[in-house]
VOGU-3710 file (C-alpha; in Angstrom, 3 decimals, decimal comma):
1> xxxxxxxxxx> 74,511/-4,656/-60,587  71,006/-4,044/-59,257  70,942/-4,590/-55,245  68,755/-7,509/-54,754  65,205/-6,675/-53,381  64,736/-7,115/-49,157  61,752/-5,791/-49,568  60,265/-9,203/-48,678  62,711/-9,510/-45,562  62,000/-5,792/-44,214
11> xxxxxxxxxx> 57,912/-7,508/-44,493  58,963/-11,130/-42,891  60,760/-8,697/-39,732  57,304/-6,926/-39,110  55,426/-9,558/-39,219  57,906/-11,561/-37,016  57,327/-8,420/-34,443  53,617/-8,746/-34,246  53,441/-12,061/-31,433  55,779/-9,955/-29,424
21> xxxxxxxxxx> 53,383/-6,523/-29,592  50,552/-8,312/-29,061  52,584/-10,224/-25,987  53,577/-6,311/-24,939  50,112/-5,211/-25,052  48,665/-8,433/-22,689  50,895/-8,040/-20,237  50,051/-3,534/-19,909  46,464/-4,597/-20,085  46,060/-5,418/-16,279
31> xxxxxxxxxx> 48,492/-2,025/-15,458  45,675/0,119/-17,519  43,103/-1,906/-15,341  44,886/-0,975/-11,743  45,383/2,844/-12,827  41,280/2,727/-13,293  40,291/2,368/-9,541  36,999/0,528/-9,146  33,954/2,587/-9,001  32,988/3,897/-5,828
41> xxxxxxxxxx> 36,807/3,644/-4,308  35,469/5,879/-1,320  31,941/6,125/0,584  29,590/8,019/-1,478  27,431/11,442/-0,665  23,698/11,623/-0,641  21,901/14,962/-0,372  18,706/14,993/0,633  17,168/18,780/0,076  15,008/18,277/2,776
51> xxxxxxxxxx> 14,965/18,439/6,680  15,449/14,959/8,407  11,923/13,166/9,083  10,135/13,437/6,293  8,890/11,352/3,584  12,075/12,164/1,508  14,321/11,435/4,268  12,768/8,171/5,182  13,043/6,940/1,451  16,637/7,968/0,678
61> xxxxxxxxxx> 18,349/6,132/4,108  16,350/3,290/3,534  17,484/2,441/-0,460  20,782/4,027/0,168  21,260/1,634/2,720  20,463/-1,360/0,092  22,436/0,413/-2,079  25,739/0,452/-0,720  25,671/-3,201/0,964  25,460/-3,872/-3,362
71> xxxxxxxxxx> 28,323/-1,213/-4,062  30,704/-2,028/-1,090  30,718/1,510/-0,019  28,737/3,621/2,409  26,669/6,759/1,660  26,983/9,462/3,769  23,626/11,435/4,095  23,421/15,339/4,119  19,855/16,922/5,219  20,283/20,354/2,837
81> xxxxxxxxxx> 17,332/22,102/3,028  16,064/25,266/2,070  14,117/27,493/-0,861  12,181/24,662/-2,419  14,769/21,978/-2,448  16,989/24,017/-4,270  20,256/24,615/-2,053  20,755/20,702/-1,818  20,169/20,097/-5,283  22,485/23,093/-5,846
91> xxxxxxxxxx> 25,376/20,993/-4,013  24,691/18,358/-6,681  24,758/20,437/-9,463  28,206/22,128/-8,443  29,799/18,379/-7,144  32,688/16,904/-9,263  31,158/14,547/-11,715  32,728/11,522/-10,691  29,324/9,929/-9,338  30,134/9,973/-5,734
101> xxxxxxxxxx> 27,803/12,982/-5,100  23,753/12,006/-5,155  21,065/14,104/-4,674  17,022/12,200/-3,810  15,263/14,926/-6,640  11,608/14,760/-6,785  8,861/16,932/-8,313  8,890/19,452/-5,772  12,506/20,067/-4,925  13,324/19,659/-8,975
111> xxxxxxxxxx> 10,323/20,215/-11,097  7,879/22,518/-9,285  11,193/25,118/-8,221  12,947/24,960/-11,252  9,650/26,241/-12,680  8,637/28,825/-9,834  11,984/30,406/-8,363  12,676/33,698/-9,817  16,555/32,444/-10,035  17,727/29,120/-10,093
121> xxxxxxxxxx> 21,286/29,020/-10,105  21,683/26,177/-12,037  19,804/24,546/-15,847  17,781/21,642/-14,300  17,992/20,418/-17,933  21,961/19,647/-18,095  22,846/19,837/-14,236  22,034/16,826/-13,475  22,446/12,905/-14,905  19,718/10,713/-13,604
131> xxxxxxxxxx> 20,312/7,598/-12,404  16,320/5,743/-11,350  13,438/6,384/-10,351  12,424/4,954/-6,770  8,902/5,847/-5,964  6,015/7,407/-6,429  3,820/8,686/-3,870  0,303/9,243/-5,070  -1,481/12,761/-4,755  -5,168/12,288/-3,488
141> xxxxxxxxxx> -8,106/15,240/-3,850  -10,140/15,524/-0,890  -12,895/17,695/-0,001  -14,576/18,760/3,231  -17,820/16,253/3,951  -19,833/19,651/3,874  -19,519/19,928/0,207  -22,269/17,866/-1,229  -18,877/16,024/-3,708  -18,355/12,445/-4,411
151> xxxxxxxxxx> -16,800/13,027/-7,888  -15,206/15,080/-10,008  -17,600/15,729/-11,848  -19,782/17,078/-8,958  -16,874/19,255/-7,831  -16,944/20,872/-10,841  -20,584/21,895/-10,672  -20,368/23,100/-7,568  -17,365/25,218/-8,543  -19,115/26,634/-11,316
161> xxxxxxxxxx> -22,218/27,576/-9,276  -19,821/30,090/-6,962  -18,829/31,096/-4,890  -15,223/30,201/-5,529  -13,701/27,362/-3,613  -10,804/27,707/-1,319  -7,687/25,091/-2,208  -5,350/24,649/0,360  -1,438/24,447/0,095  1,814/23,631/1,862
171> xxxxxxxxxx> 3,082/26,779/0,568  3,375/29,054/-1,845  5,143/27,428/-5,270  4,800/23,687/-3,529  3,692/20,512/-5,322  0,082/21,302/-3,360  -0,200/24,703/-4,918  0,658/23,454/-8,227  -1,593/20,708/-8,350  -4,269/22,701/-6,781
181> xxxxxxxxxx> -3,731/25,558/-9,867  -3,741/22,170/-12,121  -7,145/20,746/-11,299  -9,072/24,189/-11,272  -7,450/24,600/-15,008  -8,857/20,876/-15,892  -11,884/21,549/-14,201  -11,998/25,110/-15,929  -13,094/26,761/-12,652  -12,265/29,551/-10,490
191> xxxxxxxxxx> -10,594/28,598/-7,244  -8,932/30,980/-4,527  -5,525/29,503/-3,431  -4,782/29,871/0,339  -1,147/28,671/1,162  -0,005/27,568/4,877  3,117/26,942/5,980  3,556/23,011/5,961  0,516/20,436/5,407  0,562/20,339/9,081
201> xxxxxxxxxx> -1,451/23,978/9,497  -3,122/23,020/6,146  -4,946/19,786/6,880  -5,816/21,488/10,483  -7,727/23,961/8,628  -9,471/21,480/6,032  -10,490/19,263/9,286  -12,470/22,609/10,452  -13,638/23,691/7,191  -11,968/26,985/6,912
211> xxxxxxxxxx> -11,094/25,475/3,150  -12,776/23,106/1,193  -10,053/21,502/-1,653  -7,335/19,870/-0,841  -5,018/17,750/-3,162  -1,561/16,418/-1,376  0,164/13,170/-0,828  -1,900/10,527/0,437  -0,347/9,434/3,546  -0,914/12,394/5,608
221> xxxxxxxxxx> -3,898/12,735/4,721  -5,562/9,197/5,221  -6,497/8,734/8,884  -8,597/11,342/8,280  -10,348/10,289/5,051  -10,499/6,736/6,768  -11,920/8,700/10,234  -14,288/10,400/8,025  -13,135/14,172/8,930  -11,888/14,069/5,113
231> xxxxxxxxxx> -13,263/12,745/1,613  -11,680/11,516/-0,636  -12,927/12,452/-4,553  -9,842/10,686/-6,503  -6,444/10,081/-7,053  -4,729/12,414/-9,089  -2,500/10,005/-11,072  -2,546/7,760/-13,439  -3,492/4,626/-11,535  -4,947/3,390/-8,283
241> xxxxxxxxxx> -3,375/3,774/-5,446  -2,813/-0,032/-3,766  -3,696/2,065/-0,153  -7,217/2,857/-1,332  -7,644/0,323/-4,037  -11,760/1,508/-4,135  -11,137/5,279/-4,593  -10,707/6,013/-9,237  -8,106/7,762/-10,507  -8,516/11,120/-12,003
251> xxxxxxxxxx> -8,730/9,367/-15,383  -11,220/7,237/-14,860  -13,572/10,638/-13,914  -12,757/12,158/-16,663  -9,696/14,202/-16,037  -6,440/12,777/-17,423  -4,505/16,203/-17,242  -4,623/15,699/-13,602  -2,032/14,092/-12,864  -0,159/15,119/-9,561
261> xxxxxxxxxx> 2,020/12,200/-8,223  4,833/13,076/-6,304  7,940/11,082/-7,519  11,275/10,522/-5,566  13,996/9,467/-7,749  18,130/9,522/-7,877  20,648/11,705/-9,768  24,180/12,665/-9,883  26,042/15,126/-11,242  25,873/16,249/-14,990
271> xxxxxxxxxx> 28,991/14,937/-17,215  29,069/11,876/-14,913  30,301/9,141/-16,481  27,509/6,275/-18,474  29,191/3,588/-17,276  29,478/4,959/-13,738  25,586/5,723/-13,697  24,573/2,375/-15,030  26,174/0,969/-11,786  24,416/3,142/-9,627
281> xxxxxxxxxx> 21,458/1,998/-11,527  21,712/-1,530/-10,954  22,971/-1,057/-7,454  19,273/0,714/-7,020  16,809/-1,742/-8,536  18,424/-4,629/-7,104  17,528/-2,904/-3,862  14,089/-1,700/-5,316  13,189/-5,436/-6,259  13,396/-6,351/-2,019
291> xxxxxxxxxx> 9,984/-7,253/-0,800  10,985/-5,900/2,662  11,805/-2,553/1,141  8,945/-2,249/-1,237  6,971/-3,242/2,184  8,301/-0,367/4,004  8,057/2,084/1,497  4,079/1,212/0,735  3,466/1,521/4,791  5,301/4,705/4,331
301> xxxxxxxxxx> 2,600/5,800/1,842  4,911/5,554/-1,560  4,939/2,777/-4,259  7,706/1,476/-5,420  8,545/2,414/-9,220  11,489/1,589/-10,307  12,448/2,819/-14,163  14,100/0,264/-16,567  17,278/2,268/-17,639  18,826/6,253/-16,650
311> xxxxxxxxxx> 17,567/6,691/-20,156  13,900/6,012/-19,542  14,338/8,045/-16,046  15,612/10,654/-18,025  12,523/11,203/-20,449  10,028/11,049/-17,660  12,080/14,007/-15,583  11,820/15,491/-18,998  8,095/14,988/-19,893  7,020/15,877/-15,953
321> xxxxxxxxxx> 8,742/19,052/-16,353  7,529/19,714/-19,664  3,758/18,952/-18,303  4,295/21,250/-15,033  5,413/24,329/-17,392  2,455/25,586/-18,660  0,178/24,683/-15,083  2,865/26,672/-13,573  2,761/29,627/-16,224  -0,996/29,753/-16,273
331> xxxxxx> -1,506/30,351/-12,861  1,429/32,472/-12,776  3,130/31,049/-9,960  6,190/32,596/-9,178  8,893/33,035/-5,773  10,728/36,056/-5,525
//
């Protein structure tokens, strides 16, 4: 006799099995959920690769401290400086990439070294996962009032008659130098690059007229283009500066390729996780979008420009870098 068929009771027993899976799987769903702790469990590590006081050190305590009021943790800030920014941002690089560890990057400390140090112990390109853009602190070009310059224009002419203009620099391989070497290339003039230690020494010597160029950030250098001791020609960026609404941008003479503005922005470690750096993200523009803060930050001489998403961040760090490279090689700009 041929066995009846159960093949239609083994089916009825799996598919009386399924309510009590998917009741199985409900109830491990909040155990998965505890063994994920909450993103940041434990206060959270800013390195700033500068010395405390500065422009970069101002910025990064005041967002950080927006930031972690909107994160429920604290941040814990570490003054690393040294060779260019590098040594802090080397911390970063080398950090577990859980997101805890932050460095404040900018166009000096990340662009402008990773483009002049002989060795950089780390690829700029994959160390690092960036996380917003905070500011941007425009670069103005002054001149000393005993060039006969109001323009750009003008500058060049008088370049071109000789003999060669002095352009002063916080140092050798700094944002100043670079953007000095990247206005005599748009300007296609000859320019002798004297480096100081600091802007300090530099705008001392510019004030006595022992150089005549100068292109920095603006804040230092606007009592004395408001005092007189300084003029300013234009901003090297690509719009006006909301400090000196009156003075054109480097476009507007003529000169789009200058474009110098020194940015300040956030990044963690490279491999960090998306979903971890989309928090920090919207931790930092809902600080960003403060009028007190962006207040503070535009008396500090920086605007406030936040990016839309780590991806958008991402491609400007990309396309700065990628504008700075041949400036940089041109020149031939190099620290041993």
């Amino acid at each position: 006799m041929i066995p009846p068929d159960r093949g239609g009771d083994r089916g009825t027993g799996r598919t009386a099995m399924l309510p009590r899976l998917a009741m199985l799987v409900a109830l491990l769903l909040p155990v998965a959920a505890q063994a994920q702790p909450a993103f940041p469990d434990r206060p959270l590590r800013l390195v700033i690769p500068w010395p405390p006081g500065g422009t970069n050190d101002i910025i990064g305590r005041l967002v950080t401290e927006g930031m972690a009021a909107r994160l429920g943790q604290p941040f814990v800030i570490e003054n690393r400086g040294g060779a260019g920014g590098m040594l802090g941002a080397e911390v970063v690089a080398r950090a577990a990439p859980d997101g805890h560890t932050i460095v404040l990057g900018g166009s000096g400390s990340l662009t402008i070294t990773s483009l002049v140090q002989a060795k950089v112990p780390y690829d700029v390109a994959t160390a690092f996962a960036p996380i917003g853009l905070m500011a941007l602190g425009p670069n103005v070009i002054v001149v000393h009032p005993s060039l006969p310059v109001t323009s750009l224009k003008e500058l060049q002419a008088v370049a071109r008659r000789g003999p060669p203009l002095a352009y002063a620099s916080p140092g050798v391989g700094s944002t100043g130098h670079a953007a000095g070497a990247m206005l005599a290339q748009a300007l296609n003039v000859e320019m002798e690059h004297i480096p100081y230690r600091g802007t300090g020494p530099a705008l001392n010597d510019m004030v006595a007229g022992r150089v005549q160029v100068f292109t920095n950030a603006l804040a230092p250098m606007q009592p004395n283009i408001q005092s007189g001791a300084l003029r300013a020609v234009a901003i090297a960026g690509a719009k006006r500066s909301a400090a000196m609404p009156d003075l054109p941008t480097t476009g507007e003479e003529g000169f789009p390729q200058v474009e110098a503005a020194t940015w300040f922005g956030l990044l963690a470690t490279g491999g960090t996780p998306p979903a971890r750096i989309a928090r920090l993200h919207a931790a930092l523009n809902a600080t960003l979008a403060e009028p007190e803060l962006r207040r503070r930050l535009l008396d500090g001489g920086v605007e406030v420009e936040p990016s839309e998403s780590p991806e958008a961040f991402a491609r400007f760090f990309a396309e700065d870098r990628a504008r700075w490279a041949p400036v940089v090689r041109r020149a031939g700009m190099k620290v041993e």
